[in-house]
C-alpha positions in Angstrom: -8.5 -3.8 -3.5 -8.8 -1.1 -5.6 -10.9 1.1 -8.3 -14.4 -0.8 -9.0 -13.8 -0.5 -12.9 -10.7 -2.4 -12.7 -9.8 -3.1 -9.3 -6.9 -5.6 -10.3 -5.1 -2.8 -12.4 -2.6 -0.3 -12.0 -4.2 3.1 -11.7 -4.4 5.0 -14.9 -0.8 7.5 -15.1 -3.6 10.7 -15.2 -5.0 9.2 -11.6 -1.6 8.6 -9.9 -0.1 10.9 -7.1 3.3 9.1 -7.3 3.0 9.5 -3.3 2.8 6.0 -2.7 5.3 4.2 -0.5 6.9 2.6 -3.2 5.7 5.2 -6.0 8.6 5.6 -8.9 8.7 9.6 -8.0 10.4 10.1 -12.2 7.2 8.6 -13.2 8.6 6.0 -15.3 6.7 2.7 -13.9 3.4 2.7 -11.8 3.4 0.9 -9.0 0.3 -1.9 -7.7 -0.2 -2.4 -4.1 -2.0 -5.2 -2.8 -1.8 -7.6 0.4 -2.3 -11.3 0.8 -5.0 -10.9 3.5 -8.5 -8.8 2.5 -8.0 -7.0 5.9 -5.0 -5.6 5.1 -6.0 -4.6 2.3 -8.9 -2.5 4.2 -7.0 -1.6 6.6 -4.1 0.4 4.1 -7.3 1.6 2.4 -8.4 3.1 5.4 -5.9 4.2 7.5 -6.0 7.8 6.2 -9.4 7.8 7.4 -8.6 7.0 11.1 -9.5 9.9 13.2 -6.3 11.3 15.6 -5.6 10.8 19.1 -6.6 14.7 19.4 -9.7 14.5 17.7 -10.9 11.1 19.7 -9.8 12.8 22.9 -12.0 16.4 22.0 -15.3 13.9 20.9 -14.7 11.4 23.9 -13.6 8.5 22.2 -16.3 8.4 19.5 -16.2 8.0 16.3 -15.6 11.4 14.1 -15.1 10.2 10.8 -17.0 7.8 8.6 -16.4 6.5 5.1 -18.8 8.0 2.8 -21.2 5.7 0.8 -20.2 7.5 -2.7 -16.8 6.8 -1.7 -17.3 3.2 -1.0 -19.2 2.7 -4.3 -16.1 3.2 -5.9 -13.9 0.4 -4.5 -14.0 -3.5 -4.6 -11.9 -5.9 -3.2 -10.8 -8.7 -6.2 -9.1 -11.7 -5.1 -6.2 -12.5 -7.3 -3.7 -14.6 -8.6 -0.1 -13.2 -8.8 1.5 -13.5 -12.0 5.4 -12.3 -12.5 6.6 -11.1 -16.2 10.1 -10.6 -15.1 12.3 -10.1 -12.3 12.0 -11.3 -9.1 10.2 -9.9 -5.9 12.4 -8.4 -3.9 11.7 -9.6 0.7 12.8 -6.1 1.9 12.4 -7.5 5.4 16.1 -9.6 4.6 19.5 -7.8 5.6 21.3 -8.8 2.7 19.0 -7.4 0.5 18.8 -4.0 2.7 22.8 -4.3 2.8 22.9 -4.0 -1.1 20.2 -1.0 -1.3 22.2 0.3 1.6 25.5 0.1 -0.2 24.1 1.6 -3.6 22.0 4.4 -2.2 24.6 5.0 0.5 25.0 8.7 -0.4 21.1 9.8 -1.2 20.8 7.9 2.2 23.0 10.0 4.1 21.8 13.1 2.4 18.6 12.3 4.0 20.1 11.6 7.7 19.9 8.0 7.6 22.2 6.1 9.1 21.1 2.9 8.4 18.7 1.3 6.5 16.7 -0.6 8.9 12.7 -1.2 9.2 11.8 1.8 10.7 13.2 3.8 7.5 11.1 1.4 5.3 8.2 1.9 7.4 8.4 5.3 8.2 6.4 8.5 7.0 9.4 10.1 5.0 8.5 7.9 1.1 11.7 9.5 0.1 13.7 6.3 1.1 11.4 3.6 0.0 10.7 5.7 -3.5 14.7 5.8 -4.3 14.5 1.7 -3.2 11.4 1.5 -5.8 13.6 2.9 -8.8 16.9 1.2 -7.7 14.7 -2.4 -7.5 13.3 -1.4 -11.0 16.5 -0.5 -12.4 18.2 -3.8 -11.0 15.4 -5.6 -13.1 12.8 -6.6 -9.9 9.3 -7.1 -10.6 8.3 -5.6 -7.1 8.6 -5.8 -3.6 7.5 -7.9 -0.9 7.1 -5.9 3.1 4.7 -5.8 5.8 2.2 -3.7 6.6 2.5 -1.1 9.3 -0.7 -1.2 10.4 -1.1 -5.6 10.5 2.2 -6.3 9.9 0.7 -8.8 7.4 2.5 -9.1 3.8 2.0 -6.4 1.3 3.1 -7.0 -2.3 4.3 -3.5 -4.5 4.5 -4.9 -7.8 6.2 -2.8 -10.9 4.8 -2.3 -13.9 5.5 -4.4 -16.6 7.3 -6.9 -14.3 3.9 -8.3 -12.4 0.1 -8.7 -12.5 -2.5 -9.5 -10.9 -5.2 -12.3 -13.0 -8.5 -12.3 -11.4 -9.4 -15.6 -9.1 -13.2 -15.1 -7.7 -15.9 -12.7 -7.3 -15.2 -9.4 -6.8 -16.7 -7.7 -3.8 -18.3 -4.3 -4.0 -17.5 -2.1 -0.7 -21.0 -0.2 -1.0 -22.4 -4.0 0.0 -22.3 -4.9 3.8 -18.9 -6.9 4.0 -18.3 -8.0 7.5 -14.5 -7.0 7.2 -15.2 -3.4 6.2 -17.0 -3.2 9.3 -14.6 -4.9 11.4 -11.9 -2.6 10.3 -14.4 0.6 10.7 -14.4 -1.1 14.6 -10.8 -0.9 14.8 -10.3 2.8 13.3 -12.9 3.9 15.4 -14.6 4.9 12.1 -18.9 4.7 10.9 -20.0 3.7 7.6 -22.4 6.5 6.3 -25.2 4.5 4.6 -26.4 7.3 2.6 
């Protein structure tokens, strides 16, 4: 999923917050994100949507947010065909790969309080961890990195630049036309599709 002009390509360098879970934070490489399963990809796509606990508590356990149509018009999801340049993709899900970032990032690690490096420091808020995994993968000659998705636990793919692409392999779908997954997911985040 991703920008309707070119929703199978990285996002242009002037468009990137570098915020992204496995974001290069020097800027060197952009990062795509994408998922095997077109819910997942909604879902990560939404998630920052979701209305809190607090704010579904204060409206009764309505829905307070919905996705605006002009923001919709500007997504599409693409399916795709996964092509590597060089490198391999990295499972970060497998303790001996974890063991090696572990060992080689030992001291930023500890700097940051972590004592080990174990799921819930890949999945976790703080990017910090996952962005300094991002440059070492990149630096060790990965094309990207295969994890799940908090929010499915469903594969995600974080592909480096240069390293991997994604070749288009079917219609792409506009989000501002009624796709029953968007509105499954709005069901799930307790979220409304504004149709204006």
């Amino acid at each position: 999923m991703g920008n309707i002009a070119n929703p199978l390509g990285f996002t242009p360098p002037e468009f990137c917050s570098w915020e992204g879970r496995f974001d290069d934070p020097s800027k060197i490489f952009r990062t795509l994100y994408c998922a095997e399963q077109s819910l997942t990809c909604l879902r990560e796509k939404l998630a920052d949507f979701r209305p809190s606990l607090k704010a579904l508590k204060e409206a009764g356990m309505e829905s307070v947010s919905s996705i605006p149509g002009a923001w919709r018009a500007t997504y599409a999801l693409a399916p795709a065909v996964l092509r590597i340049l060089s490198g391999d993709l990295i499972r970060i899900d497998d303790p001996g790969a974890r063991r090696e970032l572990e060992t080689e990032l030992r001291d930023f690690m500890l700097d940051l309080g972590v004592e080990h490096l174990d799921m819930g420091e890949i999945q976790g808020g703080d990017r910090r961890p996952t962005q300094a995994i991002a440059q070492t993968l990149y630096r060790w000659g990965a094309a990207g990195v295969v994890y799940r998705s908090k929010l499915d636990n469903e594969i995600c793919l974080a592909l480096f630049e240069g390293r991997a692409e994604l070749l288009p392999s079917g219609e792409v779908r506009k989000l501002s036309d009624p796709l029953l997954e968007l509105e499954k997911v709005c069901r799930e985040f307790r979220l409304s599709l504004d149709r204006s």
